[in-house]
Backbone as CSV, one residue per row, in Angstrom:
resi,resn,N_x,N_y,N_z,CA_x,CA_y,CA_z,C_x,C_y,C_z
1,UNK,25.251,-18.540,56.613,24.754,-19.168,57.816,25.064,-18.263,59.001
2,UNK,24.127,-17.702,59.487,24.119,-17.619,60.407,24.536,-17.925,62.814
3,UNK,25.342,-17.144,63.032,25.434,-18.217,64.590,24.410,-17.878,65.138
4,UNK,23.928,-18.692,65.823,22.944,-18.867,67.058,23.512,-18.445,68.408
5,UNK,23.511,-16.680,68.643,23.825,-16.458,69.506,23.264,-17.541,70.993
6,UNK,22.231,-17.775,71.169,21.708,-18.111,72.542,21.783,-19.408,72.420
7,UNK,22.547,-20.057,73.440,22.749,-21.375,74.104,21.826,-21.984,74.643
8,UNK,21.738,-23.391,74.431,20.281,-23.849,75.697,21.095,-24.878,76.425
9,UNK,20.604,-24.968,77.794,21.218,-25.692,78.437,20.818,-27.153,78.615
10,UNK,21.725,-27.942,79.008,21.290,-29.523,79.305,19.561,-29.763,79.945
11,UNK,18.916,-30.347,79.416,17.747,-30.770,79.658,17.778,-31.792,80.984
12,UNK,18.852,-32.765,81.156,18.977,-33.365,82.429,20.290,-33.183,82.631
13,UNK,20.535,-32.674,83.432,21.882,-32.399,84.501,22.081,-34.260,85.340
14,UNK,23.346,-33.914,85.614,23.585,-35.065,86.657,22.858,-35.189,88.221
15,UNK,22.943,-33.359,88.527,22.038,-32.934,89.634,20.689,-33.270,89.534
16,UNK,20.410,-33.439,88.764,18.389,-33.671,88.358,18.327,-34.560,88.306
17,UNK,19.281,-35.814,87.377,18.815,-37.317,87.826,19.199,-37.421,89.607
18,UNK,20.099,-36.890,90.068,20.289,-37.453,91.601,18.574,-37.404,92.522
19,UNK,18.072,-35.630,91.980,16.827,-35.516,92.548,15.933,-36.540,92.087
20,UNK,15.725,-36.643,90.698,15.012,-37.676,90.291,15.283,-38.946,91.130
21,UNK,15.950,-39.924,91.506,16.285,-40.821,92.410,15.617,-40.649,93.269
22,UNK,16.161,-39.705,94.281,15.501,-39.786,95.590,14.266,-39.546,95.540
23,UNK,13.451,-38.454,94.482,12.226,-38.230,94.669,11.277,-40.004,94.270
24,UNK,12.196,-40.746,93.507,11.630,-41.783,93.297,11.403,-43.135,94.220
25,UNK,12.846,-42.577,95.138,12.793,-43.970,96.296,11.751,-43.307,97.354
26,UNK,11.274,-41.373,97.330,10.711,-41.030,98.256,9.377,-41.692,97.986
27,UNK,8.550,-42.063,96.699,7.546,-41.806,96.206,7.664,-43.697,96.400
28,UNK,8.352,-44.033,96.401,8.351,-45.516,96.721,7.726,-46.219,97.695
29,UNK,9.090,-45.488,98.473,8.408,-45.875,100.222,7.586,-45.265,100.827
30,UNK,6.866,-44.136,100.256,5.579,-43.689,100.783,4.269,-44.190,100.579
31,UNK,4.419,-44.744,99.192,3.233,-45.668,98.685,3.500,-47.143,99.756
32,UNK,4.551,-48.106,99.280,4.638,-48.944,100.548,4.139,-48.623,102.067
33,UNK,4.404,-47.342,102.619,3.868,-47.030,104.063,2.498,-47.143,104.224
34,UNK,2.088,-46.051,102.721,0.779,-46.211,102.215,-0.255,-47.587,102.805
35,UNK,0.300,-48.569,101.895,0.065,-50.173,101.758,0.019,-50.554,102.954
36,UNK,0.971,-50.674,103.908,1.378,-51.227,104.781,0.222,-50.541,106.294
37,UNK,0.146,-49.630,106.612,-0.641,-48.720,107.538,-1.924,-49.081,107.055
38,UNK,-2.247,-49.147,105.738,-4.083,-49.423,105.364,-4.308,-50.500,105.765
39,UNK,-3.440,-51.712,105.385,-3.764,-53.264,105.756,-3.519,-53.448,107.485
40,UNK,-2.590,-52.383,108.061,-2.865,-52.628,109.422,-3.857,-52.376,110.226
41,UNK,-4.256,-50.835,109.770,-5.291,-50.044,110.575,-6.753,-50.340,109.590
42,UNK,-6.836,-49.988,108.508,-8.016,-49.950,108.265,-8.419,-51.417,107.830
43,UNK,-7.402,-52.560,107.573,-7.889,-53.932,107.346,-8.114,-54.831,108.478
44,UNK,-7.342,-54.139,109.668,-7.625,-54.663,110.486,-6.145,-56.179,110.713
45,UNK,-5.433,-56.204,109.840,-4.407,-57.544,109.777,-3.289,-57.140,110.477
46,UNK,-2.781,-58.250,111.003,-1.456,-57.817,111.768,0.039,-57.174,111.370
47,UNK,0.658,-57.221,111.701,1.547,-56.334,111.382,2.591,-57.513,110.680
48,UNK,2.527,-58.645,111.015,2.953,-59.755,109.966,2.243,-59.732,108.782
49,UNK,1.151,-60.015,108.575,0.491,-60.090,107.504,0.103,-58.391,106.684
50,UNK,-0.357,-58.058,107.208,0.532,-56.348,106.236,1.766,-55.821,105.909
51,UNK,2.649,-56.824,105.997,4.135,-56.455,106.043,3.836,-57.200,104.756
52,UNK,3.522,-58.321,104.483,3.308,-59.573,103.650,2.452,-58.944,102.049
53,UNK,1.174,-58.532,102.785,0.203,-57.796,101.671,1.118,-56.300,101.305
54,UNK,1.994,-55.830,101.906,3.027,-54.765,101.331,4.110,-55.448,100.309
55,UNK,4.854,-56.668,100.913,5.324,-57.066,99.885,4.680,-57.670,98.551
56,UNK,3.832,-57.986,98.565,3.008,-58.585,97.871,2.714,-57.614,96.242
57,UNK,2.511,-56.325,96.587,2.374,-55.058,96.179,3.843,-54.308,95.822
58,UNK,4.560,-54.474,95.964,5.763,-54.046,95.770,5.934,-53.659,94.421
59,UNK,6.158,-54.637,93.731,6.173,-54.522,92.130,5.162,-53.210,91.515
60,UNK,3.818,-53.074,92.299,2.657,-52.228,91.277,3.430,-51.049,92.428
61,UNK,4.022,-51.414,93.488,4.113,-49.911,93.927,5.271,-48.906,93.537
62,UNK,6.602,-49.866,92.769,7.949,-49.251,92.346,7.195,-48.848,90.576
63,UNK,6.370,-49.180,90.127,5.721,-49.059,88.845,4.623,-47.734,88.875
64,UNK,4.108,-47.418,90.264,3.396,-46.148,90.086,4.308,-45.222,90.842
65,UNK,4.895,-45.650,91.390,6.454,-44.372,91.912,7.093,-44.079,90.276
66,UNK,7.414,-44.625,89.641,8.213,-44.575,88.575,7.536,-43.706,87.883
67,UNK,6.193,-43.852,87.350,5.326,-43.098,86.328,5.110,-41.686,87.137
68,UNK,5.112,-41.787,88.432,4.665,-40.421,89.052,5.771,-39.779,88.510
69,UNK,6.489,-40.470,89.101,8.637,-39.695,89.127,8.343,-38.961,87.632
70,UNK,8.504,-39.871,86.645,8.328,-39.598,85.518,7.832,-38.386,84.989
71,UNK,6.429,-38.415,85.446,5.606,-37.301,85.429,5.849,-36.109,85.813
72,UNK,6.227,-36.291,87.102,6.687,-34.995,87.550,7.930,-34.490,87.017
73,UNK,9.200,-35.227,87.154,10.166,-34.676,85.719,9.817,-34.284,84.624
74,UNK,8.862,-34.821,83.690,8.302,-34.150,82.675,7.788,-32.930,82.605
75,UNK,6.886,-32.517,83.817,6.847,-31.171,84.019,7.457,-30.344,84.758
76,UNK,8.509,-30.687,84.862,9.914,-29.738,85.671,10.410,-29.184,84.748
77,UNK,10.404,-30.246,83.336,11.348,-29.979,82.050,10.664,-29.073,81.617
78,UNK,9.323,-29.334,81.287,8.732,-28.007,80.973,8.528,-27.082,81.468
79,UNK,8.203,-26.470,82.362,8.479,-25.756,83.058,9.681,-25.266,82.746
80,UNK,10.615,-25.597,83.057,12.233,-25.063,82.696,12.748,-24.524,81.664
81,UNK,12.026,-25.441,80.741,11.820,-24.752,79.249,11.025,-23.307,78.970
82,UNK,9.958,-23.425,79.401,9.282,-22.403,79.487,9.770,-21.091,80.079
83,UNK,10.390,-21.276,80.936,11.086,-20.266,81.789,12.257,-19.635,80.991
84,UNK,13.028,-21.117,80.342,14.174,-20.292,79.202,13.301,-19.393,78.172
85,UNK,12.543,-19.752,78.091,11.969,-19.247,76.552,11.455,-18.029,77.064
86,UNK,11.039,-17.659,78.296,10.583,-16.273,78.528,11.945,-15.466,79.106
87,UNK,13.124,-15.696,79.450,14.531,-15.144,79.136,14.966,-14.819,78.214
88,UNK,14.870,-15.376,77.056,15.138,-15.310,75.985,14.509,-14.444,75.416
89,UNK,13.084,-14.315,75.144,12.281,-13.381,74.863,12.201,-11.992,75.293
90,UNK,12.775,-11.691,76.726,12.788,-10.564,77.535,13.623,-9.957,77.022
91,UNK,15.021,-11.112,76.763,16.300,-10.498,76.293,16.084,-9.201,74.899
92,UNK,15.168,-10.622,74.287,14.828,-9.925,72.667,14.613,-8.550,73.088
93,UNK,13.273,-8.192,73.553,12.612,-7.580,74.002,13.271,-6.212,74.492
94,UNK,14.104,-6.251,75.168,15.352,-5.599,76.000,16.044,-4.949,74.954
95,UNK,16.484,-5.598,73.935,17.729,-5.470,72.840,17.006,-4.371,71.798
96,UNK,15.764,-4.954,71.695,14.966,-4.081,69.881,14.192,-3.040,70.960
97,UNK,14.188,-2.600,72.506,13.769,-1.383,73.035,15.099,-0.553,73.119
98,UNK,16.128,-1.204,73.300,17.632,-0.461,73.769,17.718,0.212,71.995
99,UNK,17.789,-0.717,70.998,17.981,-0.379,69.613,17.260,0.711,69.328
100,UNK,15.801,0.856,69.732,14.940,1.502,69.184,14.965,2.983,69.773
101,UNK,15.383,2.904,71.161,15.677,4.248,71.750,16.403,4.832,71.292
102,UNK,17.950,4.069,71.065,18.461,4.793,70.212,18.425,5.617,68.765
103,UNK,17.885,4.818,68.019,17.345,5.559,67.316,16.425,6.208,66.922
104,UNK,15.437,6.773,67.863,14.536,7.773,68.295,15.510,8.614,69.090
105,UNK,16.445,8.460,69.295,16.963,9.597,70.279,17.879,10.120,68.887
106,UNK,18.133,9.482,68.123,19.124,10.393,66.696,18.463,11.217,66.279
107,UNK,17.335,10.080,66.002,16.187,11.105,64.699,15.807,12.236,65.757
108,UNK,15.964,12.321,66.442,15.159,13.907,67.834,16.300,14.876,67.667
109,UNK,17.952,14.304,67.322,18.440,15.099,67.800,18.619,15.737,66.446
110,UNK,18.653,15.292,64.982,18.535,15.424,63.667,17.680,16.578,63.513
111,UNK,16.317,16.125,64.181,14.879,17.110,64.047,15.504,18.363,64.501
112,UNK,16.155,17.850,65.703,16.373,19.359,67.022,17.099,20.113,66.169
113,UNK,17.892,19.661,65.439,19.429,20.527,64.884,18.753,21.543,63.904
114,UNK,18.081,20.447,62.502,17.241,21.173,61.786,16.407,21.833,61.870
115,UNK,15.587,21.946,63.029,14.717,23.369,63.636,15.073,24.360,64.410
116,UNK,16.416,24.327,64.768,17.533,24.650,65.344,17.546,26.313,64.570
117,UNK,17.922,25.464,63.345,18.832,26.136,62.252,17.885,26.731,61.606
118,UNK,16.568,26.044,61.152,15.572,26.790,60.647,15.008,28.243,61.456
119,UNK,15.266,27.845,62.900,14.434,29.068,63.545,15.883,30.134,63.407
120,UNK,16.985,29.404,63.439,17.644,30.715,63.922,18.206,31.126,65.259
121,UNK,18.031,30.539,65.990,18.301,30.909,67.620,19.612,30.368,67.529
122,UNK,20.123,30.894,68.048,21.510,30.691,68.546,21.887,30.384,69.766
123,UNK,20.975,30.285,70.407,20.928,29.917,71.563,20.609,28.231,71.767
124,UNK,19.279,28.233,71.201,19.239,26.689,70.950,20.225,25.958,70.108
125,UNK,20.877,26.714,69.432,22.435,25.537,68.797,23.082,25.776,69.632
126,UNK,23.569,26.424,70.439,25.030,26.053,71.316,24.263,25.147,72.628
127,UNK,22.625,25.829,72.541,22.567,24.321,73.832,22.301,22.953,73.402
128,UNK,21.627,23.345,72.213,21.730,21.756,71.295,22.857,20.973,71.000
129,UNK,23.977,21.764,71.031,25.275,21.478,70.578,25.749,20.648,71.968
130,UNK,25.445,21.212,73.264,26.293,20.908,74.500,25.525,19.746,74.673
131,UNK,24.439,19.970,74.761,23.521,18.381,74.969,23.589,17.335,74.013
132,UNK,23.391,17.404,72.974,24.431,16.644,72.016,25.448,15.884,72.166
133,UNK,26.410,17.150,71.950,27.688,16.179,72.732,27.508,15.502,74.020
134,UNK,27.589,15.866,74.922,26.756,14.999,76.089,26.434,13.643,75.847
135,UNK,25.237,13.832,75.283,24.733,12.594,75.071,25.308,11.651,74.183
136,UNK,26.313,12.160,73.483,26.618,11.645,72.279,28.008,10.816,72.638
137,UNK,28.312,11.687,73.531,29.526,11.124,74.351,29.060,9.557,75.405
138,UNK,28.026,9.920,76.126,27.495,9.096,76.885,27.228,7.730,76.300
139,UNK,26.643,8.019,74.890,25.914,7.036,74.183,26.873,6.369,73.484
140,UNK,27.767,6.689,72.996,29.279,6.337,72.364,29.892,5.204,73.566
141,UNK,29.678,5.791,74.648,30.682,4.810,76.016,29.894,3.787,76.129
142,UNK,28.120,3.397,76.400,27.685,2.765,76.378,27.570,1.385,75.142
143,UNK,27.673,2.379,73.766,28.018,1.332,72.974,29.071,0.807,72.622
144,UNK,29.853,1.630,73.031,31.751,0.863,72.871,31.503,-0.357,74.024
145,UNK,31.443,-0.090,75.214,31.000,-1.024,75.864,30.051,-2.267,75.445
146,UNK,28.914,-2.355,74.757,28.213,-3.308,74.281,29.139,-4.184,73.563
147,UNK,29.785,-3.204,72.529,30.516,-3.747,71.590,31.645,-4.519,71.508
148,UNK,32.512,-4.182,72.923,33.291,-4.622,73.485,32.678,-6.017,74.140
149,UNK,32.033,-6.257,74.844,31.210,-7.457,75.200,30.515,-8.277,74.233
150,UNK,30.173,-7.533,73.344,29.873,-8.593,71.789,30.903,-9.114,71.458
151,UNK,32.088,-8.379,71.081,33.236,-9.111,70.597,33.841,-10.220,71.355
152,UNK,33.706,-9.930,72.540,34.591,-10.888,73.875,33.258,-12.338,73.899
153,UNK,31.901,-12.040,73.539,30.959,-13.026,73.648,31.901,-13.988,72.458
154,UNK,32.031,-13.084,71.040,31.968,-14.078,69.951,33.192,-14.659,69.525
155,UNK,34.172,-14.232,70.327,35.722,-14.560,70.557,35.391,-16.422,71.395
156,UNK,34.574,-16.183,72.689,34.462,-17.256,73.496,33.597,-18.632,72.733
157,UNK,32.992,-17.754,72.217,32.022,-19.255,71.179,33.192,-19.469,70.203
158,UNK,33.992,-18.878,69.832,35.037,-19.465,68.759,35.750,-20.097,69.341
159,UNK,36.317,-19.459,70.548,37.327,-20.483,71.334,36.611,-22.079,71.723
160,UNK,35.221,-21.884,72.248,34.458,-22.942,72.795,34.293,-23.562,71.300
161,UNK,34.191,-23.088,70.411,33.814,-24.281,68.944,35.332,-24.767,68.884
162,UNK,36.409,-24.492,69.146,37.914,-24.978,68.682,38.190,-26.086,69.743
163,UNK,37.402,-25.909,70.742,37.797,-26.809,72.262,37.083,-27.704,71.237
164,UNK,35.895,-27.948,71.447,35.278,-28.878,71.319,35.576,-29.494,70.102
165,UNK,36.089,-29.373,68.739,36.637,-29.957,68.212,38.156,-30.404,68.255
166,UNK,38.735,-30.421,68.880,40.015,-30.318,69.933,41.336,-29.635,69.317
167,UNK,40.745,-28.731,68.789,41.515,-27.705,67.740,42.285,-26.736,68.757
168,UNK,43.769,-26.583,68.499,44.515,-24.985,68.961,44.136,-23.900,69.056
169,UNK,43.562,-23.008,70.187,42.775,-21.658,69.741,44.293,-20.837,70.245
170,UNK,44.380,-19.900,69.502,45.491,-19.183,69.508,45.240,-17.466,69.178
171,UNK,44.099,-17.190,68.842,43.472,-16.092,68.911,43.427,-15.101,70.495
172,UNK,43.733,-14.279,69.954,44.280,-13.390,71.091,42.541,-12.843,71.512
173,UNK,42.308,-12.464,73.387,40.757,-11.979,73.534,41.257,-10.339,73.263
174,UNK,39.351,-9.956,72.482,39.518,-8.832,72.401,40.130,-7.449,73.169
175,UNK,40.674,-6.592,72.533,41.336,-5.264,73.322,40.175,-4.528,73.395
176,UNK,39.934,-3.904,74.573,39.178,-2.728,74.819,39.653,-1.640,73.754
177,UNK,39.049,-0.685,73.072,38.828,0.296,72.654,39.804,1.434,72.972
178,UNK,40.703,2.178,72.305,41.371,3.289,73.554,40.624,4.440,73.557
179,UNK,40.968,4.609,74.693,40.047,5.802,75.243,40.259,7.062,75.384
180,UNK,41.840,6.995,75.388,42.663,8.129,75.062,42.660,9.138,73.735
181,UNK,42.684,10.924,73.924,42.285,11.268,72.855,43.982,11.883,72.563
């Protein structure tokens, strides 16, 4: 079995029902104003009796606030979703181009060495050699680094799986690499 590196987050936060609320008492009392301003101005009734034909309406108007609310949360969620899923994907995306460079940059330097050696120049091996190392050095720091952050990722999901079952984590976080030669 496999871990599932990537996490998804809460679908409703506590923050999102609060918005949800207000967007619902907003969508409330705007339909009521709605109600209330038509039966004054365009029905022509007083401001007693459109207060009256507003209450009257109340019930169908907290019932199409609700379904709007609704609605529109529904496509927030999606939306949100959608948005994870193209993070996620980029990430991919990011990871199998970083992977792939690298190894197009081996196989080049493999090729380089062996035509290197085939031609004979001696010149192109000691500069093949310096660029090489170079890069090889460079590319070494970058992935000790990755690697170092992989380990410290999969240290924290172990610690976070021991919390949550309310288990002792006693595992020490990963050591950096020494760097010293």
């Amino acid at each position: 079995m496999t871990k599932n590196k990537e996490t998804r987050s809460a679908l409703f936060t506590v923050r999102d029902g609060e918005d949800a609320l207000i967007r619902l008492i907003f969508i409330f009392y705007s339909i009521l104003g709605g109600i209330l301003l038509h039966e004054r101005i365009l029905e022509g009734r007083t401001w007693s009796a459109a207060f009256s034909v507003m209450l009257e309406h109340g019930g169908e108007a907290l019932t199409w606030a609700t379904s709007l609310t609704l609605t529109i949360e529904g496509v927030m969620i999606m939306f949100s979703r959608l948005q994870d899923h193209r993070d996620r994907r980029k990430r991919r995306f990011e990871e199998a181009r970083t992977e792939g460079k690298a190894e197009g940059k081996a196989e080049g330097k493999a090729e380089g060495i062996t035509q290197g050696r085939a031609e004979g120049k001696a010149e192109g091996i000691t500069q093949g050699r310096a660029e090489g190392k170079a890069e090889g050095i460079t590319q070494g720091r970058a992935e000790g680094k990755t690697e170092i952050y992989k380990e410290i990722a999969e240290w924290n999901n172990r610690r976070l799986a021991a919390q949550a079952r309310n288990e002792p984590f006693t595992e020490p976080l990963p050591e950096p690499p020494d760097t010293t030669h």
